[in-house]
Structure formats: structure tokens, C-alpha cells
C-alpha positions, 0 to 999 in steps of 0.5 A, a space after each residue: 544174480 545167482 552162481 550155479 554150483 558145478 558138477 566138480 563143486 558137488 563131488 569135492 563136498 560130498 566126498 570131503 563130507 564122505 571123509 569128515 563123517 567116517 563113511 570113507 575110511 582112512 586108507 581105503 582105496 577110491 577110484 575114479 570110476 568107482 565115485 563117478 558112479 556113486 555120484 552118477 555123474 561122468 569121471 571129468 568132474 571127480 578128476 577135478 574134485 579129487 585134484 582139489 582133495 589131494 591138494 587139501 591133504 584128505 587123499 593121496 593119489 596112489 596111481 593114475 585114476 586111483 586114491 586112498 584116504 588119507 590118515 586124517 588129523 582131528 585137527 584137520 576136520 577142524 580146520 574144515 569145520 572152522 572155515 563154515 562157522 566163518 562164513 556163516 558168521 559173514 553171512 549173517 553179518 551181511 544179512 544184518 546190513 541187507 536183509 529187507 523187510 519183507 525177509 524179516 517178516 519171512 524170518 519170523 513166519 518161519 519161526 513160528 511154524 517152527 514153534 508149532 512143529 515143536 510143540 506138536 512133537 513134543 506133545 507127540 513123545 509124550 504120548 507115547 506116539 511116532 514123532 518122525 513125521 513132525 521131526 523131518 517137517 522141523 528139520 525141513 524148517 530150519 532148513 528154509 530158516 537158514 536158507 533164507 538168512 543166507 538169501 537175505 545177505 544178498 552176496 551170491 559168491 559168499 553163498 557158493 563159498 559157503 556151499 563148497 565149505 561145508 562139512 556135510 552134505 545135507 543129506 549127511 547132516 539131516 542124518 547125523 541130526 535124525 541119529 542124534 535126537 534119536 539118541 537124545 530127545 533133547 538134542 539141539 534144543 539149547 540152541 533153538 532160541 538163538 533163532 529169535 535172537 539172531 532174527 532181533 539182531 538182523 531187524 536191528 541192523 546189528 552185524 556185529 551181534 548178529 555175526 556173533 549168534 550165528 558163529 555160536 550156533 554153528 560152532 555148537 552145531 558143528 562140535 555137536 555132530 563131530 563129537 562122536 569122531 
């Protein structure tokens, strides 16, 4: 069974996403037509995100169809920030418990062609040569990493709680992540190992560990994108 994300779903996280990375200033002046536009889609879903929005304390509704937003607290980004570290933690503790071979084995593959990308890039920025290319092929990997980790918990609410709970936006993430190792070649790399070590735990049935390495490697994740705020 899958959970279909809905029109209001996706405009709450692209502008709570939009607020988290500074694109949407505090105190500027939103409307309702204005995002509906940017988002492409009809006022009735934005009303109900932004709805949403005022009730987490990120707006405040200055007239009928109109917001600014709000002063944001560091703390409340953190807020945000903990809830995802939290889910993706349950995540990987209910793939632990349900993940099937054949997604084990998924796991694996996808690392391995991780490997290859990152040898190839590295290889690349030694010789003086452009790495984009193989950089936006790793970022699309461990994309598919995540996805199928979240694929083998096999709990499509915790899914969608997951999807609604994010920081970024994916867009905004690959971004800040492309903007990160362009200023460091090294960025993420220390990280990078606990894939392998997440996948043992998974094959070994450890929720616990493995509830363990995906907090972790969120939290610093997370901390490492924010830390320009």
C-alpha cells in the first residue's frame, strides 16, 4: 500500500524548507496567490498549508490572504531538524525488523556503485578535471540508498511522516549539498562509511544499531547543511 502525498502536503514542506533555508526572509511578506504561483498549483492547497504554517509559529497571518514571516528562533529550526533525525531513526529500525533479502542485497549493489562513482570523482579532482557530472550521479545514488532503506521499513505512514517532516525539500538539499562540497571536496566524506555499517546492522536484525547509525548520520547531516545559518 502506498500513501499519495497531497497538493497541501507538498506546499507545507517546500515553504517550511523555503523558511529553514533563508530563501523566505523573516518578515517578508507572502501571499497566497504569490505561492500558488511559484508552486504552480491553485490557492486551495496553499490556504491549507499556510494554515498549518501559522499553527507551527513559522507565519502570522497579517490579513485574509496574506502572511509575513515570522522572527524564526534557531531553536525552532531545531525543532524541525529533530523531528527528521527521529523518524529516520524509526525508519531504519523498522527496516532492521522487515527488510528482505532481495533488499539487503539492493543495499549492497547501490553501495558498490557508490564506491565506483567516488573513486572515479575523486580520480577526476586530481587530475585537474570537472567532477559534476560524477558528483550529481553519487548524490542520485545515495538518494536511491535512502529511498530503498525507507522502502525496506515497510510502513507507508512512517513514510509520509517522514516526507512531511523534512527540513529541505530535495531540490533544496541537493543544492545546499553541491554548494557544500564545492566549498569543501571533503564534505560528507566522514559519513560516508556508515552506509556499510547501517546495511550489517539491517542484514543482522539489530533495530537498535541500526536505529543508532541512522540518527547519527542524520543529525550530522542535518547540523552540516544548517551550520551556515
Amino acid at each position: 500500500m502506498t500513501v499519495t502525498e497531497t497538493l497541501a502536503d507538498q506546499a507545507y514542506r517546500h515553504v517550511r524548507a523555503a523558511i529553514a533555508a533563508g530563501e523566505l526572509t523573516p518578515g517578508e511578506k507572502v501571499t497566497e496567490r504569490g505561492l500558488a504561483g511559484r508552486l504552480a498549483i491553485s490557492p486551495t492547497p496553499v490556504r491549507e498549508a499556510l494554515r498549518r504554517l501559522e499553527s507551527d509559529g513559522l507565519i502570522e497571518r497579517i490579513g485574509p490572504r496574506t502572511v509575513l514571516v515570522a522572527e524564526i528562533r534557531d531553536a525552532a529550526i531545531d525543532d524541525l531538524a529533530e523531528v527528521e533525525v527521529g523518524l529516520r531513526g524509526l525508519v531504519a529500525r523498522f527496516a532492521a525488523r522487515h527488510a528482505t533479502p532481495g533488499q539487503l542485497d539492493t543495499l549492497d549493489e547501490i553501495l558498490d556503485r557508490a564506491d565506483d562513482l567516488l573513486i572515479l570523482l575523486k580520480e577526476r579532482r586530481s587530475q585537474g578535471r570537472p567532477p559534476e557530472r560524477h558528483l550529481t550521479a553519487l548524490l542520485d545514488t545515495m538518494l536511491e540508498f535512502n529511498e530503498t532503506v525507507n522502502a525496506c521499513a515497510h510502513n507507508p505512514v512512517l513514510i509520509r511522516m517522514l516526507d512531511q517532516s523534512r527540513v529541505f525539500t530535495r531540490p533544496q538539499r541537493r543544492e545546499l549539498l553541491l554548494q557544500r562540497v564545492a566549498e569543501d571536496d571533503t564534505f560528507g566524506l566522514e559519513r560516508y562509511t556508515s552506509h556499510r555499517a547501517l546495511v550489517r546492522a539491517l542484514r543482522a536484525g539489530d533495530s537498535a544499531t541500526a536505529e543508532r547509525i541512522a540518527i547519527a548520520d542524520s543529525q550530522g547531516g542535518l547540523d552540516a547543511l544548517l551550520g551556515g545559518r
